[in-house]
C-alpha positions as CSV (number, residue, x, y, z in Angstrom):
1,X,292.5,34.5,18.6
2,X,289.9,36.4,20.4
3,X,292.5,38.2,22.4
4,X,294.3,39.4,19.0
5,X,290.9,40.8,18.3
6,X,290.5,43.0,21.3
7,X,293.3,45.6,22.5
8,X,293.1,47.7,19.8
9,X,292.8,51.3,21.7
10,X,296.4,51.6,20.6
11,X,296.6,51.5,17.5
12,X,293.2,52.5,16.4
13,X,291.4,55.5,17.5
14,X,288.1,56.4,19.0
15,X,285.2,56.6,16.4
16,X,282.1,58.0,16.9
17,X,279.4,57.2,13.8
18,X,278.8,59.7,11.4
19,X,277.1,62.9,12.4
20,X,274.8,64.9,10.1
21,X,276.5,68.2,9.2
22,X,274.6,70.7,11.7
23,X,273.1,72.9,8.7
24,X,271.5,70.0,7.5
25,X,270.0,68.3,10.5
26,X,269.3,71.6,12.8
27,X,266.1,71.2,9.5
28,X,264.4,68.4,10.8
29,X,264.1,66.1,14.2
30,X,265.3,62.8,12.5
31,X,268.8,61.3,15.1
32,X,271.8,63.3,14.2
33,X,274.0,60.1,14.1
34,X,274.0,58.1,11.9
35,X,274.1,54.2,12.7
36,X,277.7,52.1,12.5
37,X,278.8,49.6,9.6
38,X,279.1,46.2,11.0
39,X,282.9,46.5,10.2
40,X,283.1,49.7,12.0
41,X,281.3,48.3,14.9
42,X,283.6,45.6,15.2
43,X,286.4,48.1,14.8
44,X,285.5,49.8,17.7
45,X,284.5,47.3,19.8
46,X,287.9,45.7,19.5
47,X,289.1,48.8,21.4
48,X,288.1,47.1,24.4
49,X,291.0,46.4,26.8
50,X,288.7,43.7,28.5
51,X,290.4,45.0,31.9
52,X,290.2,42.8,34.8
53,X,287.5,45.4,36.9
54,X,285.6,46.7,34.3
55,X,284.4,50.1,35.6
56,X,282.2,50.6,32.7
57,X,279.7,47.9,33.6
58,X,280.1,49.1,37.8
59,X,279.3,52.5,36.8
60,X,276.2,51.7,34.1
61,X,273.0,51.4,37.0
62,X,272.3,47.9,35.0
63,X,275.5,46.6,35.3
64,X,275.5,45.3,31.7
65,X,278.4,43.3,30.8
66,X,279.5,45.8,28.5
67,X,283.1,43.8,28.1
68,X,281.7,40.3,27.0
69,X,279.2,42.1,24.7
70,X,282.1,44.2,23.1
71,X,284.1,41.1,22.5
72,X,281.5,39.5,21.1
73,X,280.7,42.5,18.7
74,X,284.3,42.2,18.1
75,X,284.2,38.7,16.9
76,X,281.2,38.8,15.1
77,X,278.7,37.3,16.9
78,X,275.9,40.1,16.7
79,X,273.0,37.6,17.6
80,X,275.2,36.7,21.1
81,X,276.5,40.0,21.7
82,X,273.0,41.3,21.7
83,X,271.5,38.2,23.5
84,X,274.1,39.2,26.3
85,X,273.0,43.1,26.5
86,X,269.1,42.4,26.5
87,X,270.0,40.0,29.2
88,X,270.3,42.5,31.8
89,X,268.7,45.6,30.2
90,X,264.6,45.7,28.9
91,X,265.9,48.5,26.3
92,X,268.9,48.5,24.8
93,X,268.4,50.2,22.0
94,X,266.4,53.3,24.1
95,X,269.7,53.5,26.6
96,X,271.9,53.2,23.8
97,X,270.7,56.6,22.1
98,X,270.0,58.5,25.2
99,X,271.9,57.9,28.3
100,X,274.7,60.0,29.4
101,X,277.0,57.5,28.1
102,X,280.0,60.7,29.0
103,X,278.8,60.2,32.7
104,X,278.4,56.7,33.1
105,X,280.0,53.5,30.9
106,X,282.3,55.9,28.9
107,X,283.3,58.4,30.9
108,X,284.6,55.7,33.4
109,X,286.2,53.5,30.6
110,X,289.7,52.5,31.1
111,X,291.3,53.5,28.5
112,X,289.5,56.9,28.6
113,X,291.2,57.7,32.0
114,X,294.7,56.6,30.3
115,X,294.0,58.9,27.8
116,X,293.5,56.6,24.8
117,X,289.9,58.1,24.3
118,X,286.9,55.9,25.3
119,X,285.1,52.9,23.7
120,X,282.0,54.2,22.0
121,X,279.8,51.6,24.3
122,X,276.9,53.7,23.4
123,X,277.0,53.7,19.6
124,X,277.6,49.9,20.0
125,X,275.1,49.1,22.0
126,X,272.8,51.1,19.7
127,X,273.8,49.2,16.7
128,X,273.4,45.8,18.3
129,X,269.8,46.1,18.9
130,X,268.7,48.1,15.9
131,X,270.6,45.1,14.0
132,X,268.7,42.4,16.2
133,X,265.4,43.9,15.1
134,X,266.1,44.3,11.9
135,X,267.1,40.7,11.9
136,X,264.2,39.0,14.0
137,X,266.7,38.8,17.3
138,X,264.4,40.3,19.7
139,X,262.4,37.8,21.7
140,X,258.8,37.7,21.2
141,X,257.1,37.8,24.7
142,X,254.9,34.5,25.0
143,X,255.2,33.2,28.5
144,X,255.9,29.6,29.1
145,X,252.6,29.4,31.5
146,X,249.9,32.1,32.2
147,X,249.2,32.3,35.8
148,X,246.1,34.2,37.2
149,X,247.9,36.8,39.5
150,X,247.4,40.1,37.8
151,X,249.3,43.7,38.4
152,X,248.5,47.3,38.0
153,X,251.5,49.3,36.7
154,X,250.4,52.8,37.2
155,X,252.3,55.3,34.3
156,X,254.0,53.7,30.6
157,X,257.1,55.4,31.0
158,X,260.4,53.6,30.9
159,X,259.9,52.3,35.0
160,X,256.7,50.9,34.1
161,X,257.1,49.0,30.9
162,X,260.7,47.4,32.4
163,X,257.7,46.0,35.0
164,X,255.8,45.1,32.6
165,X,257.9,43.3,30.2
166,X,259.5,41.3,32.8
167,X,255.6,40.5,34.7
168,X,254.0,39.5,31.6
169,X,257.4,37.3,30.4
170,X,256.9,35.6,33.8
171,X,253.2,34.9,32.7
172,X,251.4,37.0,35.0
173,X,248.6,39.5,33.3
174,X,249.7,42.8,33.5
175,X,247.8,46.3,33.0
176,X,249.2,49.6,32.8
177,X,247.3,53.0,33.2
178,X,248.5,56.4,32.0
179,X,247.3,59.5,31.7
180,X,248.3,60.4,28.5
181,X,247.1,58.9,25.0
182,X,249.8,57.2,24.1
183,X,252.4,54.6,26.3
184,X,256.0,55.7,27.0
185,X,256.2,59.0,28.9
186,X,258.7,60.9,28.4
187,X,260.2,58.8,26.0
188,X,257.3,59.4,23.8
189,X,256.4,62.8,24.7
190,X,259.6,64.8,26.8
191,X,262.7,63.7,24.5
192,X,262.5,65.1,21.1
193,X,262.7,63.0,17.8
194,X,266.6,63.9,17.3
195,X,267.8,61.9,19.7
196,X,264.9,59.5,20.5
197,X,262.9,58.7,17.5
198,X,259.8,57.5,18.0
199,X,259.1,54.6,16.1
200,X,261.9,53.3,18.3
201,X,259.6,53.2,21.2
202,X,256.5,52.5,19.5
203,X,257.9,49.2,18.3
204,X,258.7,48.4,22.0
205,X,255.2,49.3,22.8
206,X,253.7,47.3,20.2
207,X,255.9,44.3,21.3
208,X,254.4,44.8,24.7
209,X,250.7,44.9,23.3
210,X,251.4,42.2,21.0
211,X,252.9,39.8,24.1
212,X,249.8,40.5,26.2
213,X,250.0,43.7,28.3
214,X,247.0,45.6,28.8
215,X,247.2,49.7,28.0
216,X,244.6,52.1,30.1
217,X,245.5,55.6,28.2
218,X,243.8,58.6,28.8
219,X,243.3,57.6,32.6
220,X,244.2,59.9,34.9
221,X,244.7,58.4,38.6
222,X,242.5,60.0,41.1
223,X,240.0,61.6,38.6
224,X,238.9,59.1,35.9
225,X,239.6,56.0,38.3
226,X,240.7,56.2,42.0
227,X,243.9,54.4,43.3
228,X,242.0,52.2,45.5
229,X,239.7,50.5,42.6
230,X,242.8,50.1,41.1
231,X,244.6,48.4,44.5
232,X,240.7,46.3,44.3
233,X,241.4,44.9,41.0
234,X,245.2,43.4,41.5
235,X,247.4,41.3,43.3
236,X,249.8,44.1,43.5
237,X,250.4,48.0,42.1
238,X,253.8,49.2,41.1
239,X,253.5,53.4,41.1
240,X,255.8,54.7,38.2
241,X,254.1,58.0,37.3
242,X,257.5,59.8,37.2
243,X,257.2,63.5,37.9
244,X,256.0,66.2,36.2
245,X,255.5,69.3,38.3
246,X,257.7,71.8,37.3
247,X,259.5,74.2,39.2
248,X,258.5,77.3,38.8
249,X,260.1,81.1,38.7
250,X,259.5,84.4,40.8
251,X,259.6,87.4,40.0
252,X,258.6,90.8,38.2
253,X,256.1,89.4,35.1
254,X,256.8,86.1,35.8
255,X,253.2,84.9,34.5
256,X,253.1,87.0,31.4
257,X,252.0,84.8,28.2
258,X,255.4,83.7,26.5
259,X,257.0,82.0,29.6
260,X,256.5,78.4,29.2
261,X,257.0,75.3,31.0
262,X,259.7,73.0,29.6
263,X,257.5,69.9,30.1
264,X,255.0,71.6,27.7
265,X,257.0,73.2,24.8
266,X,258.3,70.0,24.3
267,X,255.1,67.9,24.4
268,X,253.6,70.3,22.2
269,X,256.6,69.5,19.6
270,X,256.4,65.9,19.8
271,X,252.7,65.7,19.6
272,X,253.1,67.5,16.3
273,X,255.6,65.3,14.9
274,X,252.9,62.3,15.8
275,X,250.6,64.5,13.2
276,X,248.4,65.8,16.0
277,X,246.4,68.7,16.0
278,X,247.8,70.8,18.8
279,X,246.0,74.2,19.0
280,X,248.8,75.6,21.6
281,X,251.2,75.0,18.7
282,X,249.5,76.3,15.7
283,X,249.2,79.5,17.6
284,X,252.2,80.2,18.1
285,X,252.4,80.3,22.2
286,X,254.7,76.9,21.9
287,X,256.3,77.5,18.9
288,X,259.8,79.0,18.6
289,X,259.6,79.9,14.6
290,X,261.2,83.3,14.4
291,X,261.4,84.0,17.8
292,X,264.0,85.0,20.1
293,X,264.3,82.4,22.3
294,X,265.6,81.8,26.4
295,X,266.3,79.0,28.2
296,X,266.5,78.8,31.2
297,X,268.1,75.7,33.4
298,X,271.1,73.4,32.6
299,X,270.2,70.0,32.4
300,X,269.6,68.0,29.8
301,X,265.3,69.1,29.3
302,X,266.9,72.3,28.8
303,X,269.3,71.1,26.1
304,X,266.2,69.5,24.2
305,X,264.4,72.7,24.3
306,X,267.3,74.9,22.9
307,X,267.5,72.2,20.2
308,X,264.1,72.1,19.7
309,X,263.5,75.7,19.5
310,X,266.4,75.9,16.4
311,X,264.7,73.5,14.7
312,X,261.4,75.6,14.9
313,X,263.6,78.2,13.0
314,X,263.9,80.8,15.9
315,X,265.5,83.9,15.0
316,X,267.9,83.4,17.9
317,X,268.3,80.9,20.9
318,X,270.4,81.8,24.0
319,X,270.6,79.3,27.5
320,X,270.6,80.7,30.7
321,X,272.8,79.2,33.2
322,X,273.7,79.9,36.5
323,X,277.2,78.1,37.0
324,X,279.5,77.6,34.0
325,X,280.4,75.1,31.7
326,X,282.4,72.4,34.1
327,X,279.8,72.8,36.3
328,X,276.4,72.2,34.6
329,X,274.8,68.8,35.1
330,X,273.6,68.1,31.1
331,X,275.1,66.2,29.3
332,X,278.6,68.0,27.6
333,X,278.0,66.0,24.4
334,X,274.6,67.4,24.2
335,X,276.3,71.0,24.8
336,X,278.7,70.6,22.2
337,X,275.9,69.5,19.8
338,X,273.8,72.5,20.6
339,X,276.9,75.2,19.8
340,X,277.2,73.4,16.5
341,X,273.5,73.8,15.9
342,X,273.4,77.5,16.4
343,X,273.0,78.0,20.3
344,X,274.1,80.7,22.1
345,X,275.0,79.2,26.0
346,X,275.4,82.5,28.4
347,X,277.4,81.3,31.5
348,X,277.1,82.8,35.2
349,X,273.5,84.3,34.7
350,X,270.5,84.2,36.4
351,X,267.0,85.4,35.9
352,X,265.5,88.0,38.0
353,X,262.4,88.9,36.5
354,X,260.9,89.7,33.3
355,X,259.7,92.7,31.0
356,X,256.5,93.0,29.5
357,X,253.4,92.4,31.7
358,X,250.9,90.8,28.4
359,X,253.5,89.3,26.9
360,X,257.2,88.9,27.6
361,X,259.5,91.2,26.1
362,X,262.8,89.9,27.9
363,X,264.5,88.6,30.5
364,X,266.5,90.3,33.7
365,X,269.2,89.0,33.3
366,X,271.4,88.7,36.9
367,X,275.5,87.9,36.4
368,X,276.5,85.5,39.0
369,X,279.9,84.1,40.0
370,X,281.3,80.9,41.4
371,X,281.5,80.4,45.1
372,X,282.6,78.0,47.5
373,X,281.3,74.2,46.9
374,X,277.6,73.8,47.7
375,X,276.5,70.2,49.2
376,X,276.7,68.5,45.8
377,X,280.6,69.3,45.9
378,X,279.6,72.0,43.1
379,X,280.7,75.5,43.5
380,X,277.9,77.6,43.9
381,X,276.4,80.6,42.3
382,X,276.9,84.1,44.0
383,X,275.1,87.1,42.4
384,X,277.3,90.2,41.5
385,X,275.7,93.0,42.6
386,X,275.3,95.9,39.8
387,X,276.1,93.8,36.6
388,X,272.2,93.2,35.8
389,X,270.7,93.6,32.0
390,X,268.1,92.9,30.0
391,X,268.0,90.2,27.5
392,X,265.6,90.6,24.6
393,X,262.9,87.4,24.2
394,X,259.7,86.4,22.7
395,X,259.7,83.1,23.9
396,X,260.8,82.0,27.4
397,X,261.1,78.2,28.3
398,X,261.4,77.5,32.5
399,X,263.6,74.1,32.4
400,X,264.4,74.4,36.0
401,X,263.7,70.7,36.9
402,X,260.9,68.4,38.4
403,X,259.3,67.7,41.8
404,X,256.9,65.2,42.6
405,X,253.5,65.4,42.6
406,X,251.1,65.1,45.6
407,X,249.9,61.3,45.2
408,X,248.4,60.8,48.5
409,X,246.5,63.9,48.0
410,X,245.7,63.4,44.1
411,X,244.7,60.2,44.9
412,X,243.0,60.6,48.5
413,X,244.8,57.8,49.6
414,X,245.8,57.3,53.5
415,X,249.0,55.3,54.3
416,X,251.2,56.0,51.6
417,X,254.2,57.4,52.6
418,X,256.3,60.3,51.1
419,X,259.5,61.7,51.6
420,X,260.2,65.5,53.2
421,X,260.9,66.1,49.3
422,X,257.4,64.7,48.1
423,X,258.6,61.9,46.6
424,X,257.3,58.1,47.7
425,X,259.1,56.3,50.4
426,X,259.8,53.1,49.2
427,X,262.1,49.7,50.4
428,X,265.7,50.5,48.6
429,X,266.0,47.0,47.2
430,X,262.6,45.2,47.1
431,X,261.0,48.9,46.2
432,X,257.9,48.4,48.7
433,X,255.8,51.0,50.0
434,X,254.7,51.1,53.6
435,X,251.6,49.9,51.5
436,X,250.8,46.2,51.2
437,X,251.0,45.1,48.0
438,X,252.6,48.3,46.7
439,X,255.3,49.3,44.9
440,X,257.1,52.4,43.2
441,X,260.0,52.7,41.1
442,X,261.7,55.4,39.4
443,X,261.5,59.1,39.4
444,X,258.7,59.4,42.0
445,X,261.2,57.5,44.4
446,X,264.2,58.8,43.1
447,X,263.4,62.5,42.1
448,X,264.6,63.3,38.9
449,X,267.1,61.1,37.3
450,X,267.5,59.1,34.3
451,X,265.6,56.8,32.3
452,X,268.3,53.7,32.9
453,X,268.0,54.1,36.5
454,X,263.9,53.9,35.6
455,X,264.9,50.6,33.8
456,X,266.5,49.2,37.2
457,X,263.8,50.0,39.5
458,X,260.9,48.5,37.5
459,X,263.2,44.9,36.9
460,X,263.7,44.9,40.2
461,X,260.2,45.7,41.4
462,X,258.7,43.2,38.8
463,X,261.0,40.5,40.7
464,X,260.4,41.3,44.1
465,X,256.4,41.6,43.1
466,X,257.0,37.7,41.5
467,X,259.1,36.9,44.4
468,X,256.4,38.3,47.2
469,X,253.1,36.6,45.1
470,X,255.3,33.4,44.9
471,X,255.8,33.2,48.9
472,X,252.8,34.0,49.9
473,X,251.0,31.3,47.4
474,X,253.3,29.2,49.3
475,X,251.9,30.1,52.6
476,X,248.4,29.5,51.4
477,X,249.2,25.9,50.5
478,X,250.0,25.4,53.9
């Protein structure tokens, strides 16, 4: 019977949920999608062709068991099917709205390679979870014994509070320290409310809070309290501060007020929708309403600034980029969502410097071509010589990626080992430092990459961390 109920990519197509019309939701930052019908959900789960090597769940960095989860979707069984995904991911319903899905699960289904169209593992997965809460599924953290150990969990984005939930579930007591004023890094304050809203992660937060974990906001490492007190206080220190330092442009009028940092434009615009008071917005200088509007990068920040921007009301909103379409690293859905919404994408360019020394007037525009493959196995970028122009802005937003910032200098700490990229060294597996007693996880090991490989480096941190305190209370009962 349960076979009869799976194997349906053949006879039923690929559904994504609902989509607002893009008139309508380019007005406002609530999630464009809207969420599945049970029946629908079942529907499209049953598309599964529950194939014997499941490259979907080899390709997702949590290797979820995406096909047991489907089938059980399939059947009915919400309570197991979602039981099943929490199992192996801290939050489902975050990675279900805002991973790649096109680059990882989906884009490596089965039956999207045989040209069937994928499974829409994403919207599922999304569904599961914002049914289990609704429904009282999510488990409650109360550990089954508190134990004395303690951790320090420096920075309350994704890495750090996949630590923390699984510490504090093991029963140790666990503090976190950020600089901002509110827990969840980016996901709070980089990804904008249309495809992350943020009571989604505040309920996580709370959950945290509520089971026990201890939240140190407005603490910056190094200036309000030094790495070393820190070390002083706990067993053990898992660094997940992310990175945050942008890279930056040169250039004619490359300071001139109007050129933004991506990192800042959009914390600006989620602060606001938290009902801050945010002085840089209500003057304008991060605020894209009826401005003409550049940006400037191809990833997937710069695809939530273009959004953003057209639903500031900008006059006009064009993204710079210096490959073309097949070869941009963002995420194509998130493309195709921002052409709908009004944005202009201008392949092949380049900037080259700026007009306007007070303020910018617009961009230098340089046209590029396509070359031979660069070490990525992209082709790369060549400038034609000749075919520059200038493209009129009021507004320019630099979303040309993230480095790492100095720790062992921020923090005046010796020992701590970084990479020739800046980026802490740390064990591949266990995610140790050449630090005793010190970890780091995501983007400040990694550089930066997505919030589900965050996910996988704080579990696994938090178990080697319960692993390491466990042998050596076993040596000092020798």
């Amino acid at each position: 019977m349960a076979t009869q109920r799976m194997l349906k990519f053949v006879t039923v197509s690929k559904e994504m949920p609902e989509k607002r019309v893009a008139s309508v939701r380019a007005q406002d930052f609530a999630e464009i999608y809207r969420e599945f019908a049970a029946a629908k959900a079942a529907e499209q789960a049953a598309r599964c062709s529950q194939c014997g090597v499941p490259y979907c769940q080899t390709h997702c960095p949590l290797h979820n068991n995406i096909p047991d989860w489907l089938r059980l979707t399939a059947e009915g069984r919400l309570q197991e099917a979602y039981e099943l995904s929490q199992e192996t991911n801290t939050f489902p319903e975050i990675c279900g709205r805002i991973c790649p899905q096109d680059r990882l699960c989906e884009g490596n289904c089965v039956i999207e390679q045989s040209g069937h169209g994928t499974v829409t593992i994403g919207a599922v997965e999304k569904y599961l979870t914002d049914t289990a809460w609704d429904n009282g599924w999510v488990r409650a953290i109360r550990p089954a014994a508190e134990r004395a150990e303690s951790v320090g969990i420096i920075g309350a984005g994704p890495g750090g509070l996949a630590a923390a939930d699984v510490l504090r579930r093991a029963g140790l007591q666990v503090t976190v320290y950020d600089r901002h004023d509110r827990a969840g890094g980016l996901l709070t304050y980089g990804i904008p409310g249309f495809k992350l809203e943020k009571d989604v992660v505040m309920q996580r937060i709370a959950q945290l809070e509520k089971g026990g974990v201890e939240f140190v906001l407005n603490c910056s490492v190094g200036e309000d309290l030094a790495f070393d007190a820190i070390r002083g206080r706990h067993d053990a220190v898992i660094i997940a501060t992310g990175v945050y330092r942008s890279r930056d442009l040169s250039g004619p009028n490359a300071q001139a007020s109007g050129i933004v940092r991506a990192i800042d434009y959009l914390t600006a615009s989620n602060r606001k929708s938290f009902g801050d008071e945010v002085p840089e917005f209500d003057s304008g200088e991060m605020n894209a309403e009826g401005k003409r509007v550049v940006v400037i990068g191809g990833g997937d920040t710069a695809m939530d600034c273009v959004r953003t921007a057209i639903r500031q009301g900008a006059q006009s909103v064009k993204c710079l980029y210096r490959r073309d379409r097949a070869n941009m690293p963002g995420s194509q859905r998130e493309v195709a969502n921002a052409e709908e919404e009004g944005v202009e994408f201008v392949w092949l360019t380049a900037p080259r410097g700026f007009v306007g020394e007070a303020a910018v007037e617009g961009v230098i525009v340089q046209r590029m071509r396509l070359g031979q493959p660069d070490v990525s196995g992209r082709q790369s970028s060549e400038l034609i010589a000749g075919a520059d122009y200038t493209e009129p802005a009021d507004l320019v937003i630099k979303a040309l990626g993230f480095e790492p910032e100095d720790l062992p200098r921020l923090w005046g700490v010796e020992g701590l080992e970084v990479t020739r990229w800046g980026t802490v060294r740390a064990d591949f597996t266990s995610h140790a430092t050449s630090l005793p007693g010190v970890y780091a996880v995501g983007d400040i090991v990694r550089g930066a990459s997505l919030v589900v490989w965050a996910i996988r480096d704080g579990r696994e941190a938090a178990a080697a961390v319960l692993a390491d305190l466990a042998g050596a209370a076993a040596v000092a009962a020798e």
